[in-house]
C-alpha positions as YAML, in Angstrom:
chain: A
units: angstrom
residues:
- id: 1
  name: UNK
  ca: [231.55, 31.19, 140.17]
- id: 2
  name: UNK
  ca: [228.03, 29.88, 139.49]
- id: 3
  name: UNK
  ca: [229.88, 27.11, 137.15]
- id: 4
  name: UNK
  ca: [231.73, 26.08, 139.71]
- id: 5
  name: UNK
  ca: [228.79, 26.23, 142.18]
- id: 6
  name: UNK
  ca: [226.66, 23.96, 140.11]
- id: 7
  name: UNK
  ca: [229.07, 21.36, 139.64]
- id: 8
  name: UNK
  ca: [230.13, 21.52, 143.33]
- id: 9
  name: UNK
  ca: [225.98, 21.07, 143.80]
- id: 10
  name: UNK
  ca: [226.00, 18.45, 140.98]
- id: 11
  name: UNK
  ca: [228.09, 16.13, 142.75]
- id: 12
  name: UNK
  ca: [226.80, 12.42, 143.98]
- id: 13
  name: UNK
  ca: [228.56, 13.09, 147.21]
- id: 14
  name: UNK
  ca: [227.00, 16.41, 147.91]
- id: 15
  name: UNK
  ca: [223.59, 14.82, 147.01]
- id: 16
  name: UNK
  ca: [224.48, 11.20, 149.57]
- id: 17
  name: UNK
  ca: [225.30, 13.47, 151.91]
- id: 18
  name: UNK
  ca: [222.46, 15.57, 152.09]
- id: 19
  name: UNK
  ca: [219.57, 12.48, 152.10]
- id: 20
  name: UNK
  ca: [222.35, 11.07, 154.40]
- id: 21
  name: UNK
  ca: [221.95, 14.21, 157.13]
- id: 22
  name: UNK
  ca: [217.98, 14.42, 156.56]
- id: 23
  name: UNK
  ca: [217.66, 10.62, 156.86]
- id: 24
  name: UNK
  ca: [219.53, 10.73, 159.83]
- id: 25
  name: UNK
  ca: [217.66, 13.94, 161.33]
- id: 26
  name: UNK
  ca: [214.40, 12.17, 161.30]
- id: 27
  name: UNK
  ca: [215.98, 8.95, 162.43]
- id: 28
  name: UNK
  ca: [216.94, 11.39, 165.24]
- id: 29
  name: UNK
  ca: [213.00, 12.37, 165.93]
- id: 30
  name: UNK
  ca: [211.77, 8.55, 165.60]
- id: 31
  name: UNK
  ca: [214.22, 7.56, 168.66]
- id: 32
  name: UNK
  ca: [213.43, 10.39, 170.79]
- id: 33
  name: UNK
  ca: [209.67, 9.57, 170.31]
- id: 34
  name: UNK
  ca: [210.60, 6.13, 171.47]
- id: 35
  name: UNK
  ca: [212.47, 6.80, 174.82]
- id: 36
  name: UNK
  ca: [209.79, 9.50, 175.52]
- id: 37
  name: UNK
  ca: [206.61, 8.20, 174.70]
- id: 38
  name: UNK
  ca: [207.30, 4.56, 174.59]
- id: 39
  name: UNK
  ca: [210.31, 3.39, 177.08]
- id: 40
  name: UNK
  ca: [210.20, 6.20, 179.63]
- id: 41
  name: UNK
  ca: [206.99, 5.63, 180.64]
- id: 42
  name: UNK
  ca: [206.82, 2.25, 181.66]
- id: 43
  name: UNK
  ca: [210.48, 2.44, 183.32]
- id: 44
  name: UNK
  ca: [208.92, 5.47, 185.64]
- id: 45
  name: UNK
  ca: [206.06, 3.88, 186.59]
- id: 46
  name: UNK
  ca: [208.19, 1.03, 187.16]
- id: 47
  name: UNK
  ca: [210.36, 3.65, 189.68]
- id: 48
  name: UNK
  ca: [207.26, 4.44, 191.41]
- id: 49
  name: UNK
  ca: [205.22, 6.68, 188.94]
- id: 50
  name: UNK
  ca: [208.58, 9.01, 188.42]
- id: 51
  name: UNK
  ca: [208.31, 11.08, 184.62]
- id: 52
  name: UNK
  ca: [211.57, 11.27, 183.92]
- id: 53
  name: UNK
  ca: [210.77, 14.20, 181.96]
- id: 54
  name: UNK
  ca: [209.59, 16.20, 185.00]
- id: 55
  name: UNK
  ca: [212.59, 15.68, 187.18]
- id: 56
  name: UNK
  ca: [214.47, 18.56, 187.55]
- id: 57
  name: UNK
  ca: [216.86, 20.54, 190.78]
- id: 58
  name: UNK
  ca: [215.05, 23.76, 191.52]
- id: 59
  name: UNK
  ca: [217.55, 26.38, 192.23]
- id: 60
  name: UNK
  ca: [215.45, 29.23, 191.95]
- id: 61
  name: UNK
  ca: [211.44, 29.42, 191.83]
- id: 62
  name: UNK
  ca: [209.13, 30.85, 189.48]
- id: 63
  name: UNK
  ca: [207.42, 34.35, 190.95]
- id: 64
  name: UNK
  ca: [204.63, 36.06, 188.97]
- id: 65
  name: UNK
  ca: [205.39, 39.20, 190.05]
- id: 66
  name: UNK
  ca: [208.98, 41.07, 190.79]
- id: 67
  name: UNK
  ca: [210.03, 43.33, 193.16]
- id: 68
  name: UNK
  ca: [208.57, 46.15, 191.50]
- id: 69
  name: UNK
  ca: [205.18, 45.02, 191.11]
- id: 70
  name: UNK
  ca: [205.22, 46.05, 187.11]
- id: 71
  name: UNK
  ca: [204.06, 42.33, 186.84]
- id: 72
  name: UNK
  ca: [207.36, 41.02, 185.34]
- id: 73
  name: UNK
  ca: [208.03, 37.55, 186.21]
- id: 74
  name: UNK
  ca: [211.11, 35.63, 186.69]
- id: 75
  name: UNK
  ca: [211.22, 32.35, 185.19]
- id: 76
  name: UNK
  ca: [212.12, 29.30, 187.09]
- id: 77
  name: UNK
  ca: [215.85, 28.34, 187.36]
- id: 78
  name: UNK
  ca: [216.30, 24.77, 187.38]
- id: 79
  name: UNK
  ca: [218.87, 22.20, 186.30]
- id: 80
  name: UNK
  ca: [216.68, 19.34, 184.60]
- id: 81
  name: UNK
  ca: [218.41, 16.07, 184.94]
- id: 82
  name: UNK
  ca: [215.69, 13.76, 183.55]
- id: 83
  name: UNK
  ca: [215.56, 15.79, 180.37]
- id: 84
  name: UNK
  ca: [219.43, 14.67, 180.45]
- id: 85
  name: UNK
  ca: [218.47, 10.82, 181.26]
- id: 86
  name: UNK
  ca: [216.00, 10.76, 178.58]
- id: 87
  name: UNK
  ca: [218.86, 12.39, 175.74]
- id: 88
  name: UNK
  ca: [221.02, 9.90, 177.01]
- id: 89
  name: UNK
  ca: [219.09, 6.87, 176.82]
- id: 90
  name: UNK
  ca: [218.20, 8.34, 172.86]
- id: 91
  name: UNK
  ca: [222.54, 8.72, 172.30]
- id: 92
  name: UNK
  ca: [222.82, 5.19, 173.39]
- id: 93
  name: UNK
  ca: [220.08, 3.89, 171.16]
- id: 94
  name: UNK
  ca: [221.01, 5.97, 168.14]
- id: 95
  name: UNK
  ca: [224.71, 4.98, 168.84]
- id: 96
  name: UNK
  ca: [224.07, 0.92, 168.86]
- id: 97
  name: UNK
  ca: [221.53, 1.60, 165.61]
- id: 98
  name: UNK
  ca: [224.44, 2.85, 163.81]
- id: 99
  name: UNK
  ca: [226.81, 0.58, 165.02]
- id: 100
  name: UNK
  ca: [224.49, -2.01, 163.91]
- id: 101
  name: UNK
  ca: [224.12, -0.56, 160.49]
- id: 102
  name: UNK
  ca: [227.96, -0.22, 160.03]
- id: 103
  name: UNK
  ca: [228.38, -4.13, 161.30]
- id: 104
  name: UNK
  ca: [225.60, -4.97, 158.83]
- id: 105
  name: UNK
  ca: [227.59, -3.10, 155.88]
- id: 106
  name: UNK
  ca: [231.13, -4.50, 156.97]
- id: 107
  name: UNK
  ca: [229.89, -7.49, 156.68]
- id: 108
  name: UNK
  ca: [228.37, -7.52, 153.41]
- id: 109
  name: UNK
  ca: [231.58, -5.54, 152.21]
- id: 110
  name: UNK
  ca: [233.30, -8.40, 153.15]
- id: 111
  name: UNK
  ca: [231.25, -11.27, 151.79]
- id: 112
  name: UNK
  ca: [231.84, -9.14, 148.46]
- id: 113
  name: UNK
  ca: [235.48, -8.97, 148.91]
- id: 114
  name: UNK
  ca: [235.95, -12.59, 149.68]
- id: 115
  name: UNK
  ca: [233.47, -13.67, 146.52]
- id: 116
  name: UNK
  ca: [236.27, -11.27, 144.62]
- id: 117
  name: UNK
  ca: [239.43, -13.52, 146.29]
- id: 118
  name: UNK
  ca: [237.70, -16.90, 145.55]
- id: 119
  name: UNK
  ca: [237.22, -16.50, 141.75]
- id: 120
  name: UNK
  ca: [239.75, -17.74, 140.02]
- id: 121
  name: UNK
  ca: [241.71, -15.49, 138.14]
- id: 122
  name: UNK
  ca: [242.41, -15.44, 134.45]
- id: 123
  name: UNK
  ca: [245.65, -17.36, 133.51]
- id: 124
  name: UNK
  ca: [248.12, -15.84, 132.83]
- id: 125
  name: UNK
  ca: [249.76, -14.89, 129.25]
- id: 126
  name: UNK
  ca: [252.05, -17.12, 127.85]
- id: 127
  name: UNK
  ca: [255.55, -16.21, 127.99]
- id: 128
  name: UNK
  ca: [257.60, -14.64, 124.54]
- id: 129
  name: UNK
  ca: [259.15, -18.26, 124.97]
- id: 130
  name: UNK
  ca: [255.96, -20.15, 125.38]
- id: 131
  name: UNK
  ca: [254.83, -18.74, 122.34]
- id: 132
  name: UNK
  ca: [257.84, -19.58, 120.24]
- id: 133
  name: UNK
  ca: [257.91, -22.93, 121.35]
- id: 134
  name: UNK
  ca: [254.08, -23.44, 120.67]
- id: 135
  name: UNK
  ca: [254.69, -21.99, 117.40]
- id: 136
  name: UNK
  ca: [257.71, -24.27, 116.68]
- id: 137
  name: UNK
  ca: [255.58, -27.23, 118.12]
- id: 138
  name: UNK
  ca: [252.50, -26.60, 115.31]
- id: 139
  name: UNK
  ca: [255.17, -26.16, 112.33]
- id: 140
  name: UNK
  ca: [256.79, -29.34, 113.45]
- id: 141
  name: UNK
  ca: [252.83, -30.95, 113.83]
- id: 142
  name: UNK
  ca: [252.17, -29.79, 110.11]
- id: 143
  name: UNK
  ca: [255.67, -31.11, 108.55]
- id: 144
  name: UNK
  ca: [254.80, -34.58, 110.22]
- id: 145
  name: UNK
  ca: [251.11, -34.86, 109.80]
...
């Protein structure tokens, strides 16, 4: 089992896909950083000094103490749509990144495949008949010449 482990482990797949999935996890982090600490900004002060990351639908407050008075609180109860905004504006920048990257490697694929169509290709080999007669044509060159 450890055999089969280690070639499982071994394999260039298993190794693409893991700097794949951590390349892509901190690609992750970089866009969030930019719609929250770069684009979000400006666009809510834009909106009248609005942090997107703030707004939010209150459906039950925050009390410091509870009905008991043994100082328990009860945290606040909200539904936080800018939170939602902001992942959404980072899903539609991650998503045309990507798409970018895939145009980017469809198109060199295909540069590579149409390099591949224009070379010529290697003629073919004579025939079993060709040959004879080529062979029959130098015999008849040496009797003559």
């Amino acid at each position: 089992m450890i055999q089969e482990f280690k070639k499982f482990i071994s394999r260039g797949n298993v190794m693409e896909m893991a700097v794949g999935l951590i390349m892509a996890t901190y690609f992750g982090a970089i866009v969030k950083s930019l719609v929250n600490d770069i684009l979000m900004p400006p666009i809510g002060m834009l909106l009248g000094g609005v942090d997107f990351a703030e707004l939010k639908l209150v459906i039950q407050e925050a009390t410091a103490e509870s009905a008991a008075g043994a100082g328990d609180g009860i945290a606040e109860v909200a539904i936080a749509y800018g939170s939602f905004i902001n992942t959404i504006i980072t899903f539609i920048i991650v998503a045309f990144a990507i798409f970018m990257v895939v145009k980017g490697y469809n198109n060199m694929k295909d540069r590579l495949e149409k390099k591949e169509e224009e070379a010529p290709a290697a003629p073919p080999a004579p025939s079993k008949e060709e040959q004879l007669l080529e062979e029959i044509r130098d015999l008849l060159k040496k009797q003559n010449g």
